[in-house]
DRENPAKOL-544643 format. One record per residue (C-alpha): chain; x, y, z; residue in three letters. Coordinates in steps of 0.25 Angstrom, whole numbers. Example, Ala and Ser with C-alpha at 12.3 -4.5 7.8 and 13.67 -1.06 7.14 Angstrom:
A|49|-18|31|ALA
A|55|-4|29|SER
end
This chain:
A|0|0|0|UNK
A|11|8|4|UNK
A|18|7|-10|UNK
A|6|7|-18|UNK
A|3|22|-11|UNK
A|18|27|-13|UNK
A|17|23|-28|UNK
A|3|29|-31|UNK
A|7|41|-25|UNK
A|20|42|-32|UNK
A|13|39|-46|UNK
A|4|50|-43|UNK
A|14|60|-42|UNK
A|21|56|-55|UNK
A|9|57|-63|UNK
A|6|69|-56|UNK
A|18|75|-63|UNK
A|15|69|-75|UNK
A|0|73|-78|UNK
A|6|88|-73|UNK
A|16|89|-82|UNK
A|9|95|-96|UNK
A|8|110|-87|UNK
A|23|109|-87|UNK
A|25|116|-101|UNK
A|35|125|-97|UNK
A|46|127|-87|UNK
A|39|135|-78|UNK
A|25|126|-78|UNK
A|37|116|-74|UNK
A|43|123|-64|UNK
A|32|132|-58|UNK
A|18|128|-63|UNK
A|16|140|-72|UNK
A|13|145|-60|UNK
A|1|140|-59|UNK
A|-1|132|-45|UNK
A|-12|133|-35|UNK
A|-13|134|-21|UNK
A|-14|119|-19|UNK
A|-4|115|-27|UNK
A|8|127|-23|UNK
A|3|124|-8|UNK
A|6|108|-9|UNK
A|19|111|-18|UNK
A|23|121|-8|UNK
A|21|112|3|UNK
A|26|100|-5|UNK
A|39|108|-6|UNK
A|42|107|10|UNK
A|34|92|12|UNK
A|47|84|9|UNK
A|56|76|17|UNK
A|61|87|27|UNK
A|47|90|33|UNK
A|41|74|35|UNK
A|53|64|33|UNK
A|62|74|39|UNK
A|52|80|48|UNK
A|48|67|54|UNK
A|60|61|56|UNK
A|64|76|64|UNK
A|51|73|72|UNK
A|54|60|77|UNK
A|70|65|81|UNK
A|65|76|88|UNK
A|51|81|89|UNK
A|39|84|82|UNK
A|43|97|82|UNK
A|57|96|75|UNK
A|51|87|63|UNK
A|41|99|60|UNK
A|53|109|58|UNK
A|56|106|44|UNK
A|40|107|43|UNK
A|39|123|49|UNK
A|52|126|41|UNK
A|47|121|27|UNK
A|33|125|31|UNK
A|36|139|36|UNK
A|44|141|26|UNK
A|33|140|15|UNK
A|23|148|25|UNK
A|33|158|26|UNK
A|35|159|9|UNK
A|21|160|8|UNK
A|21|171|18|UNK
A|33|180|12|UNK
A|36|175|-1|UNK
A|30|168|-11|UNK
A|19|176|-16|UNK
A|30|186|-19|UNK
A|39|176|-24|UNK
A|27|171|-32|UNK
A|23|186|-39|UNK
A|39|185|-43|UNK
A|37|175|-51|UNK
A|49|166|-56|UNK
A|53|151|-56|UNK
A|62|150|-45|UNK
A|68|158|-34|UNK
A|81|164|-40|UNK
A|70|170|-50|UNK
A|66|179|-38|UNK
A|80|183|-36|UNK
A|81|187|-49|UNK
A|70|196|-49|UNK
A|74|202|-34|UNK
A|88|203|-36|UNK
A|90|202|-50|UNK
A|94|190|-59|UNK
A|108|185|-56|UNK
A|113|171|-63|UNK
A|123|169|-52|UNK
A|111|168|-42|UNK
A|104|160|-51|UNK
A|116|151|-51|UNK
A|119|150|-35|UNK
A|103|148|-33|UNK
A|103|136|-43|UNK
A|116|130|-38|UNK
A|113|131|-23|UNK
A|99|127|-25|UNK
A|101|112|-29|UNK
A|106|107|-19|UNK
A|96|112|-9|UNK
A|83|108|-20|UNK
A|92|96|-22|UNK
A|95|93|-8|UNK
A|79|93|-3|UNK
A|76|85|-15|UNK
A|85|75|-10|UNK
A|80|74|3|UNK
A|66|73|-2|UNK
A|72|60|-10|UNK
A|79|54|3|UNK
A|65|55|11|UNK
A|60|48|0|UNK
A|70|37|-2|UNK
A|67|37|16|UNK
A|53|34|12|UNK
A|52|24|6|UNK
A|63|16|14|UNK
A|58|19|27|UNK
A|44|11|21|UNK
A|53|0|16|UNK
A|56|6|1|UNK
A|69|7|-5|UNK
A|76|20|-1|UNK
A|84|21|-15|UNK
A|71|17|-22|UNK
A|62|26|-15|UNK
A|72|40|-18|UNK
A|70|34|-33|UNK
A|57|32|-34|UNK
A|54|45|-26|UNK
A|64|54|-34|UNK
A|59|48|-49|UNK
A|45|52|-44|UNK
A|48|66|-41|UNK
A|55|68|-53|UNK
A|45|63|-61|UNK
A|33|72|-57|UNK
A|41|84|-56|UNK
A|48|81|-69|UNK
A|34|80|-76|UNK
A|27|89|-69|UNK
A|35|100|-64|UNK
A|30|109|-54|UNK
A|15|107|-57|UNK
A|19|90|-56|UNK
A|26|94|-43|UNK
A|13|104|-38|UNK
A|3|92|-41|UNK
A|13|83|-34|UNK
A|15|92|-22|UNK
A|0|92|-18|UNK
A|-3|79|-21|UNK
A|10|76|-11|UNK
A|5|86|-1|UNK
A|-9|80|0|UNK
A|-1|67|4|UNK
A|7|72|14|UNK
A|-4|82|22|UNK
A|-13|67|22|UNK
A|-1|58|25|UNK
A|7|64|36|UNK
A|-4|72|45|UNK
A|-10|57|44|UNK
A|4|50|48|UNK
A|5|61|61|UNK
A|-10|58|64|UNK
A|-8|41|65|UNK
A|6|47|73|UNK
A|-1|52|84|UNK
A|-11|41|85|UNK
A|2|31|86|UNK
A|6|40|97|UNK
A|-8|40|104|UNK
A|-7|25|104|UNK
A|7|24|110|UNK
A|5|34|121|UNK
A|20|38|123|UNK
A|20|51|120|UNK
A|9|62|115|UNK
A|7|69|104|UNK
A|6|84|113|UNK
A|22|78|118|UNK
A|25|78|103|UNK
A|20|91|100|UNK
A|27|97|113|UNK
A|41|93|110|UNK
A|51|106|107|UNK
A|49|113|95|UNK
A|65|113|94|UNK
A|69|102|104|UNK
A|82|106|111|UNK
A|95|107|102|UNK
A|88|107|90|UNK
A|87|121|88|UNK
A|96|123|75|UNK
A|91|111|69|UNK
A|77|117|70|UNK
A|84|129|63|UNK
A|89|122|53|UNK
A|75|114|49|UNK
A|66|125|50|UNK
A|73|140|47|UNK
A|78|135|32|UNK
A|65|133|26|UNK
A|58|142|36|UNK
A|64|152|25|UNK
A|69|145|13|UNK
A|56|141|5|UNK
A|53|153|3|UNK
A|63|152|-8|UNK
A|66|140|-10|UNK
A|64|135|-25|UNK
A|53|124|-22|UNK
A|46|134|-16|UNK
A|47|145|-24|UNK
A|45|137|-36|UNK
A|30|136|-30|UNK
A|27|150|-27|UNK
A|30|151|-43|UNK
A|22|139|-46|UNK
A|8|147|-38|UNK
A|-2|151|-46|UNK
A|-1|166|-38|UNK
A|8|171|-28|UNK
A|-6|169|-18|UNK
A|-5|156|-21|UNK
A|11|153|-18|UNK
A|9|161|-5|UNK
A|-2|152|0|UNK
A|3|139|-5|UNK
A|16|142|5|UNK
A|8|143|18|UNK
A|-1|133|16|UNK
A|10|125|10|UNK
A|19|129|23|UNK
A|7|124|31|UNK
A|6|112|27|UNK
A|20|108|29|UNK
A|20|113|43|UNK
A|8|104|45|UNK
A|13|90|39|UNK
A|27|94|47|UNK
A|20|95|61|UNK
A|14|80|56|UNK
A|27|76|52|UNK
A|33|78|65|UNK
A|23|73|71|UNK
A|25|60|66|UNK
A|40|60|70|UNK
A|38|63|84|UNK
A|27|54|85|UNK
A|34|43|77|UNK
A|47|44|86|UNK
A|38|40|100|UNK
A|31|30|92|UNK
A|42|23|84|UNK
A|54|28|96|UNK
A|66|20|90|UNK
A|62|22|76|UNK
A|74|32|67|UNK
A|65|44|65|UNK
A|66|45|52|UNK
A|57|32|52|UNK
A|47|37|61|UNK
A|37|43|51|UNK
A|37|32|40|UNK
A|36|22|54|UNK
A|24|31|57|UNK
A|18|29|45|UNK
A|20|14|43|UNK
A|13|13|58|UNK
A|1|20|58|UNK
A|-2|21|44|UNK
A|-10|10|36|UNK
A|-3|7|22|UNK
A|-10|13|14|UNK
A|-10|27|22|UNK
A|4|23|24|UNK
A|5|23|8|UNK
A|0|37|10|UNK
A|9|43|19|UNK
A|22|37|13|UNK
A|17|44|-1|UNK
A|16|57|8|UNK
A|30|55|13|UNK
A|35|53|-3|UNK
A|25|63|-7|UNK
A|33|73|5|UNK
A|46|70|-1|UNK
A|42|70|-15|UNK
A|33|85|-15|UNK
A|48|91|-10|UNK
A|56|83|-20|UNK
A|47|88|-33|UNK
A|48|102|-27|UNK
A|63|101|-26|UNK
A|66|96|-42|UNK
A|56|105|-46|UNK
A|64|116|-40|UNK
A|78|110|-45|UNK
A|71|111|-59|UNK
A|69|125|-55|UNK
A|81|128|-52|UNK
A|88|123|-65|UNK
A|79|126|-74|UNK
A|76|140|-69|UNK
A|89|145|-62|UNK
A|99|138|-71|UNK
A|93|137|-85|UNK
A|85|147|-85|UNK
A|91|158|-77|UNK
A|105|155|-78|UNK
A|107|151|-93|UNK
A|95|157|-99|UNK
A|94|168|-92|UNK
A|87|176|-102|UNK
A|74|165|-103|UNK
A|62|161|-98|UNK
A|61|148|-92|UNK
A|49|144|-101|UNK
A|57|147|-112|UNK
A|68|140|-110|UNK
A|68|127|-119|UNK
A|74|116|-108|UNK
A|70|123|-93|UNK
A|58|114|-92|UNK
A|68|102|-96|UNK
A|79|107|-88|UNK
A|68|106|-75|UNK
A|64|92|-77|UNK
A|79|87|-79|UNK
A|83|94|-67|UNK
A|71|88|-59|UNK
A|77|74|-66|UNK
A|92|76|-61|UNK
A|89|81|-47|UNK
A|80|69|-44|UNK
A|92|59|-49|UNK
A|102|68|-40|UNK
A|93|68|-31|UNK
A|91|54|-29|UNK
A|105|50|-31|UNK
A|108|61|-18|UNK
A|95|54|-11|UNK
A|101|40|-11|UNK
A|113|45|-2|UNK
A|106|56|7|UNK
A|100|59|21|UNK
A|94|69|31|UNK
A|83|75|24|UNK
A|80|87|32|UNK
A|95|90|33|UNK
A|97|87|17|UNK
A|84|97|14|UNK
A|91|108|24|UNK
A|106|107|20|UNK
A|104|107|4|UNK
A|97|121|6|UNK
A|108|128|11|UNK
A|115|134|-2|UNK
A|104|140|-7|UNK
A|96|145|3|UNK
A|108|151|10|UNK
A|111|159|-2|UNK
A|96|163|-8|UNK
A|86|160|3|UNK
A|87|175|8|UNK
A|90|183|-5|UNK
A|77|176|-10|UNK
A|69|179|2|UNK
A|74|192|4|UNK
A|72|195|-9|UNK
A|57|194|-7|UNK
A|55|200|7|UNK
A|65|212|7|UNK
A|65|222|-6|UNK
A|79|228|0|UNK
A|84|217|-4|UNK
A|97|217|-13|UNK
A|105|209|-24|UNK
A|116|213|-18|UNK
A|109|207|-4|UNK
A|105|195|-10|UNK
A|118|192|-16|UNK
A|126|192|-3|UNK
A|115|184|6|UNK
A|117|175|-5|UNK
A|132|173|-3|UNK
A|130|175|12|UNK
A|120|164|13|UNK
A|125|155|4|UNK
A|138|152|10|UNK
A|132|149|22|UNK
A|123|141|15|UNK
A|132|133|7|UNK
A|143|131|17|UNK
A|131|127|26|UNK
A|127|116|14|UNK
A|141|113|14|UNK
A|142|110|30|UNK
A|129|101|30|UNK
A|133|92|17|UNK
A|145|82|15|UNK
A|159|89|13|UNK
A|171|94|18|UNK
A|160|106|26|UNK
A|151|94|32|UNK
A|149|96|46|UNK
A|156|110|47|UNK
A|146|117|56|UNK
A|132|114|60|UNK
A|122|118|47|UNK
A|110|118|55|UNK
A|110|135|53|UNK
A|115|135|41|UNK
A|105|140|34|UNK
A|101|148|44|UNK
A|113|155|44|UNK
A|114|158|29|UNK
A|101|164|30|UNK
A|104|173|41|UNK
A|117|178|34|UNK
A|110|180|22|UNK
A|100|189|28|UNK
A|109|197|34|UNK
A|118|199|21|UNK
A|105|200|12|UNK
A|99|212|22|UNK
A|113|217|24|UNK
A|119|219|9|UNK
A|104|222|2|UNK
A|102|235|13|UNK
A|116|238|7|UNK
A|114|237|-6|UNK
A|109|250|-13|UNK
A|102|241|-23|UNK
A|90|235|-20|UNK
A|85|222|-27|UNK
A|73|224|-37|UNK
A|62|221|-28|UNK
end
C-alpha cells in the first residue's frame, strides 16, 4: 500500500508537468508563468519553497534532540521570513518587474556585468547546496521505510527534473500546490496520532512538551544560526523572487508571502511536535528516526502511504524551486545579461534551451553530490554564505532605503562577502575547516554589511536611481 501510494503520487507529478507544458512557449512562460499566477498557486509555490528537508526532516529530528521548540526554529525563520517579504517587499519587487534579483540591482544601482558575474557564481552553490540537501532527505526517505537509499536519490531526483523540465514554473506552480495540500493533510494528521501515543503512554504531557525553553540552555548561537539567515534572506532569495515575478499582481505576490509564511509556521510547530513526542515514546531511538517510527506506528498503511508521499512531496516542492531557479540564474544572468546584454530573454534563440539543460545537469551533479552528503539543515545553511553575505543587503537595502548608493552597495558587497566566503570556507572540507566557530557567520557578514552600505551611501554624493 505503501508503495503503490509513493508511485501514484509520484506519477501524478510528472504528468503534471507534462499536460502544463504547452504554456511554456517562451523563456519567460518558463521561467515565470508569464506572470500569470493566482493566489492559490504563488501561496503554495511560496510555501512549497520553505516545506523541504530543513523544516520537517531536519525539524523533526531537532525536535526530538532538544525540544519541540528547537525543531520549529528553521520553521519561524523560513516562515518569518516570507511574512516578512510580503510585509516589505514583494509587492514592490513585483511592480519592478524583471526575472531575477540582480534585475532589480540593475535598475536600482545601475547594470553592472561584474555584478552579474559575482551574483551567478556565488549563487550556485548555495541554489545547488539546498537542492542537495532536498536529494539527501529523499534518499533518508526511502531507507528509513526499508527502500534503497542510492535508489531513492535517483528515482527522486529524475522526478523533479522531469516535471520541471517540462513544465517550467507553471509544471513546478501545479506541482507545488498539489504538494502543499499533501503536507497540511499529512503532517497536522502525523502530530495529531503523536499526541494520542503520548496520552496512551502517560509518561509525560503534551503541556511539559510545549513548556520546554524556547532556546534550552547553551544553545543560544545555534538558534542564531537556524532562525536569523532566513529570517532575512528570502526576501531576495532567487526562489522567492522568481515567485513575486511569476504573481499575476503585485497584491497577489504580497498575500501569497503571509499566507504562504503562515503555513509554514503551522506545519513546523506539528513538525516539532512529533520530534518531541517521538523522543519520549521511541527513547532509544536515533532521532533522526523518530518521525518515520511515528508514522510506521500510529498510522495505518494506506494513511502511511499518505504521509511518506507528504515527506517526498516536502523535499520534492523545495527541489523544483531550486532547478527552477538555477535555470534562472544561467539562463538570465549569464546568457542573457552577461553575453547578450543588448536582448531580450524571449528573443533570444536557445535561453529556453539553456533553462532546461541546466535543470538536467544540476539534478546529475546534484545527485552524484547526494550519494556522498550529510546534515541537511547544516548543508541548507552553510552553502548560502557566498552569496548572501555579498548581495543580501544591497538587495534589500535597495528596496527600503532610496539614499542608498552604487558606491554603497559595492563596498557592502566586498564587505559581506568576505565574510561570507571565508565563513563558506571554515564550515566545508579544506585547508579553512574548522578555523572558527561559523555559527554567526552569517550573522556577522550581514552586520558589517549594513554598517558599510549605510556608512559609504551617506558619503556618497551620488545617490542610486530610485
Amino acid at each position: 500500500m505503501l508503495i503503490a501510494v509513493v508511485i501514484v503520487y509520484l506519477i501524478a507529478t510528472i504528468l503534471t508537468g507534462a499536460l502544463l507544458s504547452r504554456r511554456t512557449k517562451t523563456a519567460s512562460d518558463f521561467l515565470i508563468a508569464g506572470r500569470q499566477l493566482g493566489l492559490p498557486l504563488t501561496t503554495a509555490t511560496l510555501a512549497a519553497i520553505q516545506l523541504g528537508a530543513g523544516v520537517i526532516i531536519g525539524g523533526a529530528e531537532l525536535g526530538a534532540e532538544s525540544g519541540m521548540w528547537p525543531g520549529v526554529w528553521y520553521g519561524i525563520g523560513c516562515g518569518g521570513g516570507l511574512i516578512v517579504s510580503g510585509l516589505l517587499v514583494a509587492a514592490k519587487l513585483r511592480k519592478h518587474g524583471g526575472i531575477v534579483p540582480l534585475d532589480f540591482f540593475g535598475y536600482r544601482y545601475g547594470e553592472r556585468k561584474g555584478v552579474r558575474l559575482w551574483g551567478w557564481l556565488s549563487n550556485i552553490p548555495s541554489l545547488l547546496g539546498i537542492f542537495v540537501a532536498q536529494i539527501i532527505a529523499a534518499g533518508t526517505i526511502f531507507r528509513v521505510f526499508g527502500f534503497d537509499y542510492t535508489t531513492g536519490v535517483i528515482i527522486c531526483g529524475i522526478a523533479i527534473m522531469l516535471y520541471s523540465v517540462l513544465g517550467g514554473m507553471w509544471g513546478v506552480a501545479a506541482t507545488n500546490l498539489i504538494q502543499v495540500g499533501i503536507i497540511v493533510i499529512g503532517i497536522p494528521l502525523v502530530a495529531i496520532m503523536a499526541l494520542l501515543e503520548l496520552g496512551s503512554t502517560g509518561t509525560v504531557t503534551a503541556g511539559a512538551i510545549i513548556a520546554t525553553p524556547f532556546i534550552p540552555p547553551g544553545m543560544f548561537t545555534r538558534a542564531v544560526f537556524i532562525i536569523v539567515p532566513f529570517l532575512l534572506s528570502i526576501s531576495v532569495s532567487y526562489d522567492a523572487f522568481m515567485r513575486y515575478q511569476s504573481a499575476s499582481s503585485a497584491r497577489v505576490a504580497k498575500w501569497g508571502c503571509i499566507l504562504g509564511g503562515v503555513i509554514v509556521i503551522f506545519i513546523s510547530l506539528c513538525v516539532g511536535l512529533i520530534g518531541a513526542i517521538g523522543r519520549n515514546v521511541f527513547p532509544d531511538l536515533e532521532s533522526g528516526a523518530v518521525l518515520p517510527m511515528m508514522i510506521q506506528e500510529t498510522l495505518s498503511p494506506l494513511f502511511a502511504g499518505l504521509v511518506v508521499a507528504s515527506l517526498l512531496a516536502a523535499v520534492m516542492s523545495t527541489g523544483n524551486c531550486l532547478l527552477l531557479s538555477l535555470a534562472g540564474c544561467f539562463s538570465r544572468d549569464l546568457y542573457n545579461k552577461v553575453l547578450n546584454p543588448s536582448a531580450e530573454i524571449d528573443d533570444l534563440k536557445h535561453s529556453k534551451l539553456i533553462s532546461r539543460a541546466v535543470i538536467v545537469g544540476a539534478m546529475v551533479v546534484g545527485v552524484v553530490i547526494a550519494l556522498r552528503g550529510e546534515g541537511i539543515i547544516y548543508t541548507i545553511i552553510i552553502f548560502n554564505y557566498p552569496y548572501m553575505g555579498s548581495m543580501l543587503v544591497p538587495l534589500l537595502g535597495g528596496v527600503l532605503w532610496k539614499r542608498a548608493t552604487w558606491k554603497g552597495a559595492l563596498a557592502a558587497m566586498l564587505a559581506g562577502g568576505a565574510i561570507g566566503v571565508v565563513s563558506f570556507l571554515a564550515g566545508i572540507p579544506g585547508p579553512l575547516n574548522g578555523l572558527f566557530n561559523i555559527d554567526l557567520g552569517l550573522f556577522l557578514a550581514y552586520a558589517v554589511s549594513v554598517v558599510v552600505f549605510v556608512g559609504v551611501s551617506l558619503r556618497d554624493r551620488e545617490p542610486g536611481i530610485t
